[in-house]
DSSP file (Angstrom, degrees, kcal/mol; ACC not computed):
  #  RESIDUE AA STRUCTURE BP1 BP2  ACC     N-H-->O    O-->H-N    N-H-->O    O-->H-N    TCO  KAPPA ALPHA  PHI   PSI    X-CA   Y-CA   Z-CA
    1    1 A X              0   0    0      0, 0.0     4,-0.1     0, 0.0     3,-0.0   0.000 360.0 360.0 360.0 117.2  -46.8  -64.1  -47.6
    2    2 A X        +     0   0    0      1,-0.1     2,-0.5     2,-0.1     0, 0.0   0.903 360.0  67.4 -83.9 -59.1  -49.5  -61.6  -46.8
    3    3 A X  S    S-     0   0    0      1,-0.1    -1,-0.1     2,-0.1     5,-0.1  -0.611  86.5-111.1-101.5 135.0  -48.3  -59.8  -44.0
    4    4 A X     >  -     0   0    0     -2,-0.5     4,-1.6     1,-0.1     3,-0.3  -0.149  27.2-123.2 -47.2 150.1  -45.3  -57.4  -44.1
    5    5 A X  H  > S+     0   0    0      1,-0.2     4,-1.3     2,-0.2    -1,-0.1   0.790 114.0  52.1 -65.5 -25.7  -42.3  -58.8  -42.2
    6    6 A X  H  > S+     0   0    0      1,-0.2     4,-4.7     2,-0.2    -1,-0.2   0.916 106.0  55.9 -58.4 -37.2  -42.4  -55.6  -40.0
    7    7 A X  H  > S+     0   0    0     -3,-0.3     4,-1.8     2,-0.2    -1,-0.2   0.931 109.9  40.9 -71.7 -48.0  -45.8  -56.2  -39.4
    8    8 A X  H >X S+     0   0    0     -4,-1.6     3,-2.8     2,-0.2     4,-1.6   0.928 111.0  59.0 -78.2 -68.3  -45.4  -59.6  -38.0
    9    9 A X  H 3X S+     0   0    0     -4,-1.3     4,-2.3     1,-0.3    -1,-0.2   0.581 103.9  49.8  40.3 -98.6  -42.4  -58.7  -36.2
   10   10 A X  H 3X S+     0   0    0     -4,-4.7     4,-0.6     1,-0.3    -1,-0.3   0.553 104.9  52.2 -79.7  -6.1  -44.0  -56.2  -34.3
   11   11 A X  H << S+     0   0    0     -3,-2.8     4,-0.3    -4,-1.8    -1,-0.3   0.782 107.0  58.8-102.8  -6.9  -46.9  -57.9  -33.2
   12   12 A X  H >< S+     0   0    0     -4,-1.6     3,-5.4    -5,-0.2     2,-1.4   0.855 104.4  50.5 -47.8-102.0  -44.5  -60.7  -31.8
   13   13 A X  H 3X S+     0   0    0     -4,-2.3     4,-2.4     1,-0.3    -1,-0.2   0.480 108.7  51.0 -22.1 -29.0  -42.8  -58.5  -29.8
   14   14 A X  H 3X S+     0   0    0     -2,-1.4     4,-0.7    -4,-0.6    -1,-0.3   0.559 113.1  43.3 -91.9 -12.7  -45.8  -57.3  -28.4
   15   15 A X  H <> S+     0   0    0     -3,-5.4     4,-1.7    -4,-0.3    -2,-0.2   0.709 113.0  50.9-103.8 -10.9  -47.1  -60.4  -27.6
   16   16 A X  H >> S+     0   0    0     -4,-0.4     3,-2.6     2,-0.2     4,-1.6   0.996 115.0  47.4 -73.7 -54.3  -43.5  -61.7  -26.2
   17   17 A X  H 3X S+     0   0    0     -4,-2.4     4,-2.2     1,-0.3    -3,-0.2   0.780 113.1  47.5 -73.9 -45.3  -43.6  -58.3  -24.0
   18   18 A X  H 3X S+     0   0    0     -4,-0.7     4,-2.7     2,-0.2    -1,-0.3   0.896 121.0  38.3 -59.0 -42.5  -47.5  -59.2  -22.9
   19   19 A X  H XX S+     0   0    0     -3,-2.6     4,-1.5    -4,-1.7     3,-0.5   1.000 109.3  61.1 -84.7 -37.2  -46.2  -63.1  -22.0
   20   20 A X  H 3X S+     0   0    0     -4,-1.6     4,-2.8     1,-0.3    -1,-0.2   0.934 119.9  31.8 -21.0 -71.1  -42.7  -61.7  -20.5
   21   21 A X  H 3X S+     0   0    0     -4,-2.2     4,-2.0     2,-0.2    -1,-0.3   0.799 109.9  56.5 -74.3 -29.1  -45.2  -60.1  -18.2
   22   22 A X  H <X S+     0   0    0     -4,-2.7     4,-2.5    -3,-0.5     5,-0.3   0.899 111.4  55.0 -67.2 -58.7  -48.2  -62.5  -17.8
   23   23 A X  H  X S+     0   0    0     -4,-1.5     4,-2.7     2,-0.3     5,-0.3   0.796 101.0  57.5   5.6 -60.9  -45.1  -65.1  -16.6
   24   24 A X  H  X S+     0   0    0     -4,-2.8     4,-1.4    -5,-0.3    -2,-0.2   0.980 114.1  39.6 -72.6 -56.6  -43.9  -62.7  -13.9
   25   25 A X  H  X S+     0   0    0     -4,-2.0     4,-1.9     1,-0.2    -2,-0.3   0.918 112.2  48.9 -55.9 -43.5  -47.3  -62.9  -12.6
   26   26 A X  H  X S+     0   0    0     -4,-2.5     4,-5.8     2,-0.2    -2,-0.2   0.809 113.8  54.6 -57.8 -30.5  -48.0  -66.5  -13.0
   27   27 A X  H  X S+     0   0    0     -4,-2.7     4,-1.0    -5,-0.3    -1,-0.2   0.929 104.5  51.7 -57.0 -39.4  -44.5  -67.0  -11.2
   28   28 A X  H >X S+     0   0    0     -4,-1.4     4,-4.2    -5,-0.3     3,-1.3   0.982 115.9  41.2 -75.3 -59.0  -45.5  -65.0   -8.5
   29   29 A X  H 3X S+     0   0    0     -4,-1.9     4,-0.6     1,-0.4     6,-0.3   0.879 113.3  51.2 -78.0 -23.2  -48.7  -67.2   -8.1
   30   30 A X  H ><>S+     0   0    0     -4,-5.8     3,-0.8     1,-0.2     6,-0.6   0.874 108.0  50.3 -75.6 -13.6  -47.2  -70.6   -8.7
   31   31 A X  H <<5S+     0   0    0     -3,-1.3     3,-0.5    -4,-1.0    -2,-0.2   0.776 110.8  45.0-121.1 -36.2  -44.8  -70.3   -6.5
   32   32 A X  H 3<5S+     0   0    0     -4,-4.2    -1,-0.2     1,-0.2    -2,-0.1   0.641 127.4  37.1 -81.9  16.6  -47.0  -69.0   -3.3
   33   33 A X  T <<5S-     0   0    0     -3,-0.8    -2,-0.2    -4,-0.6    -1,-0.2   0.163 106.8-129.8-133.9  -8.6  -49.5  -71.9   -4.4
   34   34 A X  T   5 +     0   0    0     -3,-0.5    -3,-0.2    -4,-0.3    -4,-0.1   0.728  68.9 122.4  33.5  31.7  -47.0  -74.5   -5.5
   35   35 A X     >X +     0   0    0     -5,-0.5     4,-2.2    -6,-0.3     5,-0.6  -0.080  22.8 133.9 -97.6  28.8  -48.3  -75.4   -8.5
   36   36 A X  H >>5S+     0   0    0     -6,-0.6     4,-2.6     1,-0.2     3,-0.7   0.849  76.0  40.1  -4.5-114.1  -45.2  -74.6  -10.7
   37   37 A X  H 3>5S+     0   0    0      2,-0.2     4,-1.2     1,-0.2    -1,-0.2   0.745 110.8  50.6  12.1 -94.1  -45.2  -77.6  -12.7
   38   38 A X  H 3>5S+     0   0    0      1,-0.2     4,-2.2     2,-0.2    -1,-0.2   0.809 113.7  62.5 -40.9 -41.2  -49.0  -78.3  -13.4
   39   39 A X  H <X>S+     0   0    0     -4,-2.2     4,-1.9    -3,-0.7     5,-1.0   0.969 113.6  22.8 -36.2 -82.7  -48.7  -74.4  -14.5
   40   40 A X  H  <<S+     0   0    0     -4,-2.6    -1,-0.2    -5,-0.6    -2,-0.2   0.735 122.0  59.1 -79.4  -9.7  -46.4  -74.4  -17.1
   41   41 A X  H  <5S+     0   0    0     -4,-1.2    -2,-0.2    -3,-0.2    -1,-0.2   0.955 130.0   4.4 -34.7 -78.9  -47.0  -78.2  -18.2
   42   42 A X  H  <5S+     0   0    0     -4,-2.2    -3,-0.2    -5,-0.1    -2,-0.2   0.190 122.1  54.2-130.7  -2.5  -50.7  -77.5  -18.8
   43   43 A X  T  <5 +     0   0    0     -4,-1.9    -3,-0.2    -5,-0.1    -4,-0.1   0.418  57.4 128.7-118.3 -32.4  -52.0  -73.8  -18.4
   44   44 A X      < -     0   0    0     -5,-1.0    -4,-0.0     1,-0.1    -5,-0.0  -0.201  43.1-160.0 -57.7 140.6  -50.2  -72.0  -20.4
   45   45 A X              0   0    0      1,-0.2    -1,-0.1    -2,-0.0    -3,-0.0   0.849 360.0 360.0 -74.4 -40.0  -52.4  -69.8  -22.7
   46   46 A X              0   0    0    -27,-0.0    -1,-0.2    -3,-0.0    -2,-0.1   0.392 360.0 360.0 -86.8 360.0  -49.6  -69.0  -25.5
């Protein structure tokens, strides 16, 4: 194990807090576009 547990950790957190918020957008735009679905199916980046 290379990397400190701290280490990994924190850059989870910083990437859940980046998808937390990249979600809140995507929500916003499937939902006035009604692609939901296809969205989270087939798009996600993460």
């Amino acid at each position: 194990m290379a990397e400190s547990p701290l280490r990994i950790r924190r850059a989870y957190e910083e990437g859940y807090r980046k998808r937390q918020n990249y979600n809140k957008g995507m929500d916003q735009w499937t939902e006035e576009t009604g692609k939901r679905e296809f969205w989270h199916l087939y798009c996600r980046p993460f």
